[in-house]
Backbone bond lengths (Angstrom), bond angles and torsions (degrees), N, CA, C in turn:
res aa  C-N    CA-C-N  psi(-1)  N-CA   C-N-CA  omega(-1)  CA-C   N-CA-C  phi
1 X - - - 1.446 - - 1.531 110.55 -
2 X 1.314 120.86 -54.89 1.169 104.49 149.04 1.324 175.30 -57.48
3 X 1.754 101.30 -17.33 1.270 104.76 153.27 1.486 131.23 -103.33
4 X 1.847 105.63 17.31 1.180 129.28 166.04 1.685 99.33 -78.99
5 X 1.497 132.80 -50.96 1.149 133.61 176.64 1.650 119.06 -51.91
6 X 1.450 95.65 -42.74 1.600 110.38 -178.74 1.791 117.05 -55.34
7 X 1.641 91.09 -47.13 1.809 83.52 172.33 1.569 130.32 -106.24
8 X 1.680 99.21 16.37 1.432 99.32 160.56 1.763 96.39 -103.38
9 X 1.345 136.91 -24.11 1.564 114.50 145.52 1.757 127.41 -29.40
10 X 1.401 106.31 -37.03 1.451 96.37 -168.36 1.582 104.59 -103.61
11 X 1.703 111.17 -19.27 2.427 99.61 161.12 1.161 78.75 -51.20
12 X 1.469 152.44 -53.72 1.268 118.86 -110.74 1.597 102.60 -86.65
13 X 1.599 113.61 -36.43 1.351 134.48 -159.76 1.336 97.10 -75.44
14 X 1.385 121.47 -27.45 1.741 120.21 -179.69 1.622 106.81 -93.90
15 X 1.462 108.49 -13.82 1.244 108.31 169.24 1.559 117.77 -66.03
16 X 1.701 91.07 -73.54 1.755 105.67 -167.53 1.183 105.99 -76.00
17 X 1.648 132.37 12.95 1.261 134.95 -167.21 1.313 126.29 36.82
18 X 1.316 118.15 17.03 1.325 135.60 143.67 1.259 145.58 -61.36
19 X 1.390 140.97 153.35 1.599 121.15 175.58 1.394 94.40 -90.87
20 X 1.334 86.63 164.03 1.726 116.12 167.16 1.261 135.57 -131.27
21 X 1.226 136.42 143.70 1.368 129.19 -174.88 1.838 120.35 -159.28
22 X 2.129 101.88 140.34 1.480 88.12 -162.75 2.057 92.90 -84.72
23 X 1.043 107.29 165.57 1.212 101.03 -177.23 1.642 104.95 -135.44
24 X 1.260 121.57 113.56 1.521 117.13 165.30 1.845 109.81 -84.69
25 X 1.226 111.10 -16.66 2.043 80.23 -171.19 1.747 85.36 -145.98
26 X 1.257 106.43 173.16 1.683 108.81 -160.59 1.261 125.25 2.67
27 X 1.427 86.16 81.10 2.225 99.84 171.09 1.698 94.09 -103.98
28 X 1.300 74.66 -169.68 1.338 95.34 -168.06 1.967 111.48 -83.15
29 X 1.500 105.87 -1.18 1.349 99.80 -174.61 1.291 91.84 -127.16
30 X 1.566 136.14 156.69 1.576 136.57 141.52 1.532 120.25 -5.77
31 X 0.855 174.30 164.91 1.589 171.55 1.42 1.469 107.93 39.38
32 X 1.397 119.01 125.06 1.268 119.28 154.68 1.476 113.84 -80.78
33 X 1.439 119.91 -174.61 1.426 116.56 -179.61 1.441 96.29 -80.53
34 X 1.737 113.59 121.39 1.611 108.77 165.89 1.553 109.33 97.12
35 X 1.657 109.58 -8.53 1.479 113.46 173.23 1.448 100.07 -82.44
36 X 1.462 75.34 172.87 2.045 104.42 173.75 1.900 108.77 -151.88
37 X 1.070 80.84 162.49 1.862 95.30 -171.16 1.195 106.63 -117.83
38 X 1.093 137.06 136.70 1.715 145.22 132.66 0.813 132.38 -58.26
39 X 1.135 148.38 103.58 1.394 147.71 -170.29 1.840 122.93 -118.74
40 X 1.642 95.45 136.92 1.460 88.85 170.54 1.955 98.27 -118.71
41 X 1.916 84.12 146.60 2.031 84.75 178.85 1.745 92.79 -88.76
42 X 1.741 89.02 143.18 1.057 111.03 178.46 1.527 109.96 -96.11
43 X 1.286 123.38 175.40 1.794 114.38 -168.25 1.355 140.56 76.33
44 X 1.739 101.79 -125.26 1.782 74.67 -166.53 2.014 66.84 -100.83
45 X 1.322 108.05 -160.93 1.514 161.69 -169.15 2.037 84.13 -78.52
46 X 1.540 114.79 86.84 1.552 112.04 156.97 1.984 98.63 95.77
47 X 1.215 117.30 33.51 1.398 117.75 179.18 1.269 112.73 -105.47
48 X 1.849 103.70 -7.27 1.664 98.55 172.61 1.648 120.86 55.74
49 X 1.854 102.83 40.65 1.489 94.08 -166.41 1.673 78.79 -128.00
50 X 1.444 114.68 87.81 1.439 115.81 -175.58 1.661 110.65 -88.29
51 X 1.556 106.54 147.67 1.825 100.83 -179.90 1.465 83.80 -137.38
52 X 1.568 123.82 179.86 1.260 137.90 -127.62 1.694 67.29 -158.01
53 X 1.451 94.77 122.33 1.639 99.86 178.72 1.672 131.12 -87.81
54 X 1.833 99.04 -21.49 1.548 110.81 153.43 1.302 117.61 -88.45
55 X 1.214 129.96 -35.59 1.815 127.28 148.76 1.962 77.02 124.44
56 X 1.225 141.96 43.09 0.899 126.51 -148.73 1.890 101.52 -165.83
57 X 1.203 144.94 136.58 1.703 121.80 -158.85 1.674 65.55 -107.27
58 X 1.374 94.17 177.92 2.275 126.99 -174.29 1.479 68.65 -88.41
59 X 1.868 111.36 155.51 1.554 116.27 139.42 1.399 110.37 -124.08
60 X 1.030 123.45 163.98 1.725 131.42 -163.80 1.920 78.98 -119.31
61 X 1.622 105.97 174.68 1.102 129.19 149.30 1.627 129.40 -28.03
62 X 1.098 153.30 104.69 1.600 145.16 -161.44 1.882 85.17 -61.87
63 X 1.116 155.57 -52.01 1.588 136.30 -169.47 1.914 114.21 -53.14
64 X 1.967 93.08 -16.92 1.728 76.11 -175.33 1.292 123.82 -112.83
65 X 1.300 116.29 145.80 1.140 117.42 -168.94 1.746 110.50 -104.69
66 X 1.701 112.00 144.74 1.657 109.72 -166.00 1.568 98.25 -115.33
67 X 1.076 137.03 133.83 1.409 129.75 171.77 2.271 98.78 -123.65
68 X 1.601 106.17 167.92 1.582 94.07 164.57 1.600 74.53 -168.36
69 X 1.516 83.48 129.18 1.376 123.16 -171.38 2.105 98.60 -83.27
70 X 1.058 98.52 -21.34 1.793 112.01 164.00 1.302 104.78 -157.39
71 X 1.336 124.80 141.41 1.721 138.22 172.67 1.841 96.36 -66.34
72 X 1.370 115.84 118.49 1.478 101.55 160.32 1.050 111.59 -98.83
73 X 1.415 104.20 141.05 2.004 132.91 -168.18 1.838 90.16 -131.34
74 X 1.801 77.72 122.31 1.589 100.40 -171.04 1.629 84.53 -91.51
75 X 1.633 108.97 164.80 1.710 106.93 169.54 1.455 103.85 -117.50
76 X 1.203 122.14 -141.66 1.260 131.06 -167.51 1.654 110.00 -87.79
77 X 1.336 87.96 -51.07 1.847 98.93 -175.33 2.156 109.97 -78.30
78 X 1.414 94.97 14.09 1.644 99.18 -173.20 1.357 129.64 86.35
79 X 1.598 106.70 -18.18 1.523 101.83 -176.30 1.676 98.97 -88.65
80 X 1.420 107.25 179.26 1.169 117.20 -162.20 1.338 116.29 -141.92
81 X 1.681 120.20 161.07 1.530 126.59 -168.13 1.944 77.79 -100.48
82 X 1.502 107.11 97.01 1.073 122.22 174.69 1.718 105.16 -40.68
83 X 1.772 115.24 153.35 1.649 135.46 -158.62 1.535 101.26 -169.75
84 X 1.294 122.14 134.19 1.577 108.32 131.88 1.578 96.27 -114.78
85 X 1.561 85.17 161.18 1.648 132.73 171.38 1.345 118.03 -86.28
86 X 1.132 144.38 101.58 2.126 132.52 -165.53 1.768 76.45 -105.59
87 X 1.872 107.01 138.72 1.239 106.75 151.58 1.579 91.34 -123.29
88 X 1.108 118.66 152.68 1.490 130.71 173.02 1.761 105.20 -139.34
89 X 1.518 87.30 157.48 1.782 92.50 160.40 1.565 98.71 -179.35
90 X 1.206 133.22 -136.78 1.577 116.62 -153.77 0.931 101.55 -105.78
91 X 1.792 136.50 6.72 1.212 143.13 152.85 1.271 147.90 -63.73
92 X 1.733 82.77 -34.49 1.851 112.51 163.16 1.369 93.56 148.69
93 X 1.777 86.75 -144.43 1.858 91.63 -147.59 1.855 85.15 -134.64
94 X 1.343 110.09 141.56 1.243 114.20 -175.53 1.579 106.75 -135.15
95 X 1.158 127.78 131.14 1.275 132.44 173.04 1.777 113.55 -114.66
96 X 1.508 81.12 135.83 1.586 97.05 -167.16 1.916 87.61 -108.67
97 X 1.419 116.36 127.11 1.693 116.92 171.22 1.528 105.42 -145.32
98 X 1.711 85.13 127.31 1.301 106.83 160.80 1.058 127.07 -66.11
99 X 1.348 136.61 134.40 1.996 114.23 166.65 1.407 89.21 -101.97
100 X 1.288 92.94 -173.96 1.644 108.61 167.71 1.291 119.35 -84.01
101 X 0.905 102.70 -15.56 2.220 102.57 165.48 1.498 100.08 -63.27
102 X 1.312 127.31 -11.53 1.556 130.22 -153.49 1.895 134.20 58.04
103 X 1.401 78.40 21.06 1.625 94.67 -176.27 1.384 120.61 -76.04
104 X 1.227 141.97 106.43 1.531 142.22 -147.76 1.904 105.60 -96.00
105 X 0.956 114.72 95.49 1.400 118.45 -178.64 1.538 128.17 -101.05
106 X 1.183 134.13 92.30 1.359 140.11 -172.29 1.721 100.90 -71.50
107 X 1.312 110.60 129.51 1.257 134.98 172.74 1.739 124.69 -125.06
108 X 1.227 127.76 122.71 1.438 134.49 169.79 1.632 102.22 -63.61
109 X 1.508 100.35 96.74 1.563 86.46 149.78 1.615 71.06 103.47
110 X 1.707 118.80 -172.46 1.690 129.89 152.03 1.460 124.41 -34.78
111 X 1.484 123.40 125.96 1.499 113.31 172.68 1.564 91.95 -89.52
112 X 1.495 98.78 154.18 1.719 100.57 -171.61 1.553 89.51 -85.95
């Protein structure tokens, strides 16, 4: 679910020619425990004035937990201020990483 979210975040940013970004902790909407937000910046180009386009954060399962060791922020042209995403829960540990090409790669465990 999340790295299904991650690369319809970045059509979107080459779409609306906007940036985008997934956000686990001070977004722009409430957080449940284990949520995350999507966000598009509103304004000019780097104003850091992000809104949540259903007005509403994603929720996962209450067992999983989301951490991002960097927020990835897609740009206009798709590439990205490279992030991974860790979801874990009693199954294991999964890492979701952005590169800067904006290529969204799900990995078991560490992506190398």
């Amino acid at each position: 679910q999340v790295a299904g979210d991650l690369r319809l975040a970045r059509q979107r940013a080459v779409t609306l020619k906007k940036r985008f970004r997934l956000c686990v902790s001070s977004c722009a909407v409430a957080l449940p425990p284990g949520g995350y937000s999507v966000e598009r910046e509103e304004g000019v180009l780097g104003s850091n004035n992000w809104v949540n386009e259903v007005g509403v954060a994603n929720r996962v399962p209450p067992d999983v937990i989301i951490t991002a060791s960097a927020m990835p922020i897609f740009t206009l042209m798709g590439t990205a201020a490279a992030g991974t995403v860790t979801v874990s829960n009693l199954l294991g540990v999964f890492e979701v990483a952005v590169a800067q090409s904006g290529r969204v790669q799900v990995c078991d465990g560490v992506c190398p």
